[in-house]
C-alpha positions, -999 to 999 in steps of 0.1 A, spaced: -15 651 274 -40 656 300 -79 661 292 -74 700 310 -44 704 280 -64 695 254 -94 718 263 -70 745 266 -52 740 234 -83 739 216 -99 763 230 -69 787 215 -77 771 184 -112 779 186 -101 820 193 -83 821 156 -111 811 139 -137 834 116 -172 835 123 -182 815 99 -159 786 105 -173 790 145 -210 783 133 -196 750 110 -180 739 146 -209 748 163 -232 726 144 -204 695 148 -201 696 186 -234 695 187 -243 664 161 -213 653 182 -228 658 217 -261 641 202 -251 606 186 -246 587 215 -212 565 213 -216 528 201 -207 497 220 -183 474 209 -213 452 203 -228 477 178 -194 484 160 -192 443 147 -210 437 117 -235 410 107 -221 377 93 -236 370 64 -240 334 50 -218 323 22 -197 354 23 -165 332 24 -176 313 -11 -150 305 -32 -121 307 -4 -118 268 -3 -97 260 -28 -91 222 -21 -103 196 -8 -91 161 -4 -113 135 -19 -112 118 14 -122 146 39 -153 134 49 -131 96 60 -132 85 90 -94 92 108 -77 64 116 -70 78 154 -108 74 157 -108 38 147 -114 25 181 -141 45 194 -166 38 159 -189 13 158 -183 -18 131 
């Protein structure tokens, strides 16, 4: 559907409706018109530090080893 369609169907829309539901619209397209869109950027939230507490649920008792593959390349 093409941007011209769109305006045009809702612009029939907009003929069917009361007076009072025109000045409710009115006041939406223009909180619309004035919030500026947000960036991707703005959309992400925050991280926040220990918000993934309690999602390890095991450990081995040798995690913090040394791997075997590595042997050759750690000092003696």
């Amino acid at each position: 559907m093409s941007t011209s369609e769109i305006k045009l169907q809702i612009f029939r829309e907009i003929d069917q409706l009361p007076v009072e539901s025109l000045l409710e619209l009115k006041e939406v397209v223009s909180k619309l018109i004035a919030t500026p869109p947000q960036s991707s950027k703005e959309k992400k939230k925050k991280r926040q530090f220990g918000s993934m507490k309690g999602l390890v649920k095991y450990m081995a008792p040798d995690f913090n080893e040394p791997l075997e593959a590595f042997k050759d390349y750690m000092p003696e």
